[in-house]
C-alpha positions in Angstrom: 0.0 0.0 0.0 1.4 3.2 -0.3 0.2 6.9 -0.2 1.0 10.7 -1.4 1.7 12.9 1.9 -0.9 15.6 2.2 -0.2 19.0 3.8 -2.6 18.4 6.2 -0.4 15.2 7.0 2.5 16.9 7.7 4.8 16.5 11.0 2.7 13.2 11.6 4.6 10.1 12.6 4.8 7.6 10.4 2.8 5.8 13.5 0.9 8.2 14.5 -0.8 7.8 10.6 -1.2 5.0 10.3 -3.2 4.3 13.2 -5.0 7.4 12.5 -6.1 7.4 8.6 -5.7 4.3 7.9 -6.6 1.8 10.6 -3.3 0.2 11.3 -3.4 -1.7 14.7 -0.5 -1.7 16.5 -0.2 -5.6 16.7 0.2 -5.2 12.8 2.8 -2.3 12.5 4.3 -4.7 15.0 3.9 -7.3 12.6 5.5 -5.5 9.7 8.4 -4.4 11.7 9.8 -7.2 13.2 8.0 -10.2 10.7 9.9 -9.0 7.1 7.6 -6.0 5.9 9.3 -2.6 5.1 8.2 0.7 5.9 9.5 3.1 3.1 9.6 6.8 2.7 10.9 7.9 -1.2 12.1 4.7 -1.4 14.2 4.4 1.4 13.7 2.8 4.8 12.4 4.7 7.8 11.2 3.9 11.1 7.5 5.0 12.6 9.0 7.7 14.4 10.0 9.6 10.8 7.9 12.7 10.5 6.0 13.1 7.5 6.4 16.1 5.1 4.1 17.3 2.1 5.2 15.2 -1.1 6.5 12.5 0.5 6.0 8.8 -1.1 5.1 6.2 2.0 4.9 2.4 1.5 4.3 -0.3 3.2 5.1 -3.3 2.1 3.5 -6.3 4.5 5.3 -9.3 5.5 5.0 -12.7 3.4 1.7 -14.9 4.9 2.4 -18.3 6.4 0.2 -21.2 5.8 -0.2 -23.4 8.5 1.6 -26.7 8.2 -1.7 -28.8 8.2 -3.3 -26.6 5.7 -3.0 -27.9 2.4 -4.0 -26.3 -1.2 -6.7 -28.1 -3.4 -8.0 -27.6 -6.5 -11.5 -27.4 -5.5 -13.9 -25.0 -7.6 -15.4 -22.0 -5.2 -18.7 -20.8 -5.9 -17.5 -16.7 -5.9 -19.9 -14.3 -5.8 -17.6 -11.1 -6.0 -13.8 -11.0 -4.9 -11.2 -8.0 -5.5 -7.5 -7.7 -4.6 -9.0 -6.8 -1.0 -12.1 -9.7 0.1 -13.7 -12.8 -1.6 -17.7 -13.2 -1.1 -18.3 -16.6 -1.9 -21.8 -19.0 -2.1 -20.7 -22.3 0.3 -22.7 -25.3 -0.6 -24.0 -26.6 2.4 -21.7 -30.2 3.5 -18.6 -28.1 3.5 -17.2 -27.3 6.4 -15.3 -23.5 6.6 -11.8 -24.8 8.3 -10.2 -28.0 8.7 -10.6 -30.3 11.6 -8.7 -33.3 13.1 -11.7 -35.5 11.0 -11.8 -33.9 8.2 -8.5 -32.4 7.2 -9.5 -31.8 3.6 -12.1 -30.6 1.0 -13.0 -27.5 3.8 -13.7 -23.9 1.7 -10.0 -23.1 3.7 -8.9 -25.8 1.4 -10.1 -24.9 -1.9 -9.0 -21.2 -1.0 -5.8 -21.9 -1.2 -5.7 -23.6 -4.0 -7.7 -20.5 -5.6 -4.6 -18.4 -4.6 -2.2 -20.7 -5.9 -3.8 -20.8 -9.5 -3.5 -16.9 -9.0 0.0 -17.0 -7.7 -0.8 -14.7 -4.3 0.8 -16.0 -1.7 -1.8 -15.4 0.8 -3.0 -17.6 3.6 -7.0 -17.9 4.9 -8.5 -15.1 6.7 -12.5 -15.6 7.2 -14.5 -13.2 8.2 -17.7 -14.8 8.9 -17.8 -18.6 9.1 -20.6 -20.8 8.9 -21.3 -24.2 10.0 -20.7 -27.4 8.1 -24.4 -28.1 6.8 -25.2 -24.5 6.4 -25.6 -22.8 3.3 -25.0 -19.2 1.7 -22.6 -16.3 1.3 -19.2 -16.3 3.1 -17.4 -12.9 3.7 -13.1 -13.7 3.5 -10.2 -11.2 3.4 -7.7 -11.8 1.1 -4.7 -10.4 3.3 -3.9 -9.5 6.8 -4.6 -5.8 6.1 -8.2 -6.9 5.3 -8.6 -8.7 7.8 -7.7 -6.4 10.7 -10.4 -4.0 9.2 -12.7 -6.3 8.6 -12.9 -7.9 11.8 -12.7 -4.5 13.7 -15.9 -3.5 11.8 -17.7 -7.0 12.6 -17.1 -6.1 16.5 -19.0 -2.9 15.7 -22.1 -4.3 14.1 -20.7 -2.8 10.4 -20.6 -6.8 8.9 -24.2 -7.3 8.5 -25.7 -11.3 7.8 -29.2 -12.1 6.9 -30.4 -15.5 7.0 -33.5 -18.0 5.8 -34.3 -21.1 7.4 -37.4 -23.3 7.9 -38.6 -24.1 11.5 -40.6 -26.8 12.7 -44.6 -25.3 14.0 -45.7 -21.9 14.1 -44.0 -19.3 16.0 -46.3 -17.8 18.9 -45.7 -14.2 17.2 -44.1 -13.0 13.9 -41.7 -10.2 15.4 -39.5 -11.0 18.0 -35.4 -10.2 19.7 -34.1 -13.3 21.5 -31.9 -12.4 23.9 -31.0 -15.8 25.2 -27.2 -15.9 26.6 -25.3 -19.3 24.9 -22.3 -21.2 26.5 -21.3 -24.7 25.7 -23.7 -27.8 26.9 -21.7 -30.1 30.1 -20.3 -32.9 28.9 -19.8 -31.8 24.8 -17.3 -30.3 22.9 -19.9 -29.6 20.1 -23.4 -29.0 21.7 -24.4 -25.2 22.5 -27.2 -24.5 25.2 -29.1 -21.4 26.5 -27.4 -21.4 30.1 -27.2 -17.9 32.7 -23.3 -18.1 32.4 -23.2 -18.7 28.6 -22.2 -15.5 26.6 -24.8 -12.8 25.3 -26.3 -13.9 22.5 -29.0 -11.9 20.3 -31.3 -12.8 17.6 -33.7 -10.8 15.3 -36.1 -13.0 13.8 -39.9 -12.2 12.0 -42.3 -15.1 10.2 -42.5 -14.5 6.4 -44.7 -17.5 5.6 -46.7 -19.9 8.1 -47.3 -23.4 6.2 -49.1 -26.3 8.2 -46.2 -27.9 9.8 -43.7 -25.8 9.8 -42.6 -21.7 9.0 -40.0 -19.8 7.0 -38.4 -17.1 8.8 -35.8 -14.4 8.1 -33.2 -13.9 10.5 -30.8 -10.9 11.8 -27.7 -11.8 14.4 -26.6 -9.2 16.2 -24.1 -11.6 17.8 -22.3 -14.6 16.4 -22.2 -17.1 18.7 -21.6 -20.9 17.6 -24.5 -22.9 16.6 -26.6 -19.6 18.0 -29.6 -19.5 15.3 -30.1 -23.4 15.8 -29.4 -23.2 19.7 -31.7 -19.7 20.0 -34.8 -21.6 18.3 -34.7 -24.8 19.6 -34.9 -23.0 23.5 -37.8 -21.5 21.6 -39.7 -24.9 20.8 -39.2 -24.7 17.1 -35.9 -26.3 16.1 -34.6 -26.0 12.8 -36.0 -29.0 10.1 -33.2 -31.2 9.8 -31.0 -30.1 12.7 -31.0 -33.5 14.4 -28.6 -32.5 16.6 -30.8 -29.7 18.3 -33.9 -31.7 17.9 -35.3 -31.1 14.3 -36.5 -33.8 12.4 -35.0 -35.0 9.4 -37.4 -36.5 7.1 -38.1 -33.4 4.9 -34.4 -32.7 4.4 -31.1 -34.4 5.2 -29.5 -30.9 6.5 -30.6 -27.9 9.0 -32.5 -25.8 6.6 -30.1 -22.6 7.1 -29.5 -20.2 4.5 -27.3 -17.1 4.7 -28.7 -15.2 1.8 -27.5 -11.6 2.4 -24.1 -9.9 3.4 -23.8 -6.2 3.7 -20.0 -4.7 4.9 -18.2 -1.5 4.9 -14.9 -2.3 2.2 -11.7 -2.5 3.7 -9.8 -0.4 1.4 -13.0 1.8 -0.1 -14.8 2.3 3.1 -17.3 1.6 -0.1 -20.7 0.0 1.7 -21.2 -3.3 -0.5 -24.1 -5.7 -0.4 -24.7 -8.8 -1.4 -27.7 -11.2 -1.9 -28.0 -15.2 -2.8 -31.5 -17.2 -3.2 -31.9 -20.2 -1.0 -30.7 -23.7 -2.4 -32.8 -25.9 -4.1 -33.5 -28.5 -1.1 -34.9 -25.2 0.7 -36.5 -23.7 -2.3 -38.3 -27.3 -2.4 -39.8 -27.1 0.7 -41.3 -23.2 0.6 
């Protein structure tokens, strides 16, 4: 990245800048000092402490990415929705997890992302932004460096990374409009199973009824937290688990997967501060059902 010194810039530390117009943590101008990046001024190398005059040239040139040792590349098509030299949206099929795990080390989006960037030559390693579970569908925000991903994640805390979802729950809701506010922590005796418990973590979820059918109801969905498994935890405390979440309750007969769509992303650009939004139908097996 590099920039054209403004007056209005001028007698700023290189430090005091970066933090200031640009977002730089200091874990990462940490990072780019003392992990192989280069701080440049006309070309030449400079510390944070150099003060900035009108016309000068900065640079900053980050330090390479390292892939993990157990992550490995695959050719694995990606169903990409937009991507620029910044972030990747992409549409994950649902039966794909987002990361590896000690069971399944392979065919993860993680995966098949960097096998994306090796066909591109970037040497970059995985940085999601908003994961989603194994057997959920719909749009996947990733940053496609560490710059990115700083930003990105410091505008998530804020409520500035925006996910809509669809999914199908088993009866009727008792009203169409509601907030859960439901705090989640992790059920005794699992390492996967969530709960609603008093000690668990805050946990809030917008929801409203778009269609009522006999059996079951179609309802769009607003987190304004992102705790594990919270949609499917928050509606099965309700009584109306998610068709096909077995493991919260759901039955599967109508559909061999929760029925879990993420079918909007809206986020402020990392580089831009451009506001860009995105939107993605529900799969087939869901479409099916409605």
């Amino acid at each position: 990245m590099e920039w054209i010194i403004e007056k209005i810039h001028e007698g700023l530390l290189i430090r005091t800048y970066l933090q200031r117009e640009h977002s730089f943590s200091r874990r990462m101008i940490k990072s780019i000092k003392f992990n192989g990046g280069k701080i440049l001024v006309n070309g030449t190398s400079q510390n944070v402490r150099y003060e900035l005059k009108e016309g000068d040239r900065l640079e900053v040139q980050f330090p390479p990415e390292k892939i993990g040792a157990y992550m490995e590349a695959e050719d694995t098509p990606l169903s990409i929705v937009y991507e620029d030299d910044a972030v990747l949206v992409i549409n994950k099929a649902a039966g794909m997890l987002s990361i590896p795990s000690l069971l399944q080390p392979n065919g993860t989006v993680a995966n098949a992302l960097l096998g994306h960037y090796k066909n591109q030559e970037i040497a970059n390693t995985v940085h999601i932004v908003t994961r989603l579970d194994k057997d959920t569908s719909g749009l996947m925000l990733i940053a496609k460096n560490s710059y990115s991903h700083s930003r990105l994640s410091n505008f998530q805390k804020n409520g500035k990374v925006k996910r809509h979802y669809e999914a199908l729950v088993e009866g009727k809701p008792s009203v169409e409009k509601v907030l859960i506010d439901a705090p989640i922590g992790r059920k005794d005796g699992s390492i996967i199973e969530r709960v609603v418990r008093e000690d668990g973590k805050q946990a809030i979820t917008h929801f409203k009824v778009k269609a009522a059918f006999q059996a079951y109801s179609l309802v769009s969905i607003q987190l304004e937290t992102g705790r594990t498994h919270q949609i499917r935890v928050h509606f099965a405390y309700l009584g109306h688990p998610l068709i096909g979440d077995t493991l919260y309750g759901g039955d599967d007969k109508l559909i061999k997967r929760q029925a879990l769509h993420c079918c909007s992303l809206t986020f402020k650009h990392p580089i831009t501060n451009e506001e860009m939004h995105f939107h993605q139908d529900m799969p087939q097996d869901m479409k099916r059902l409605v």
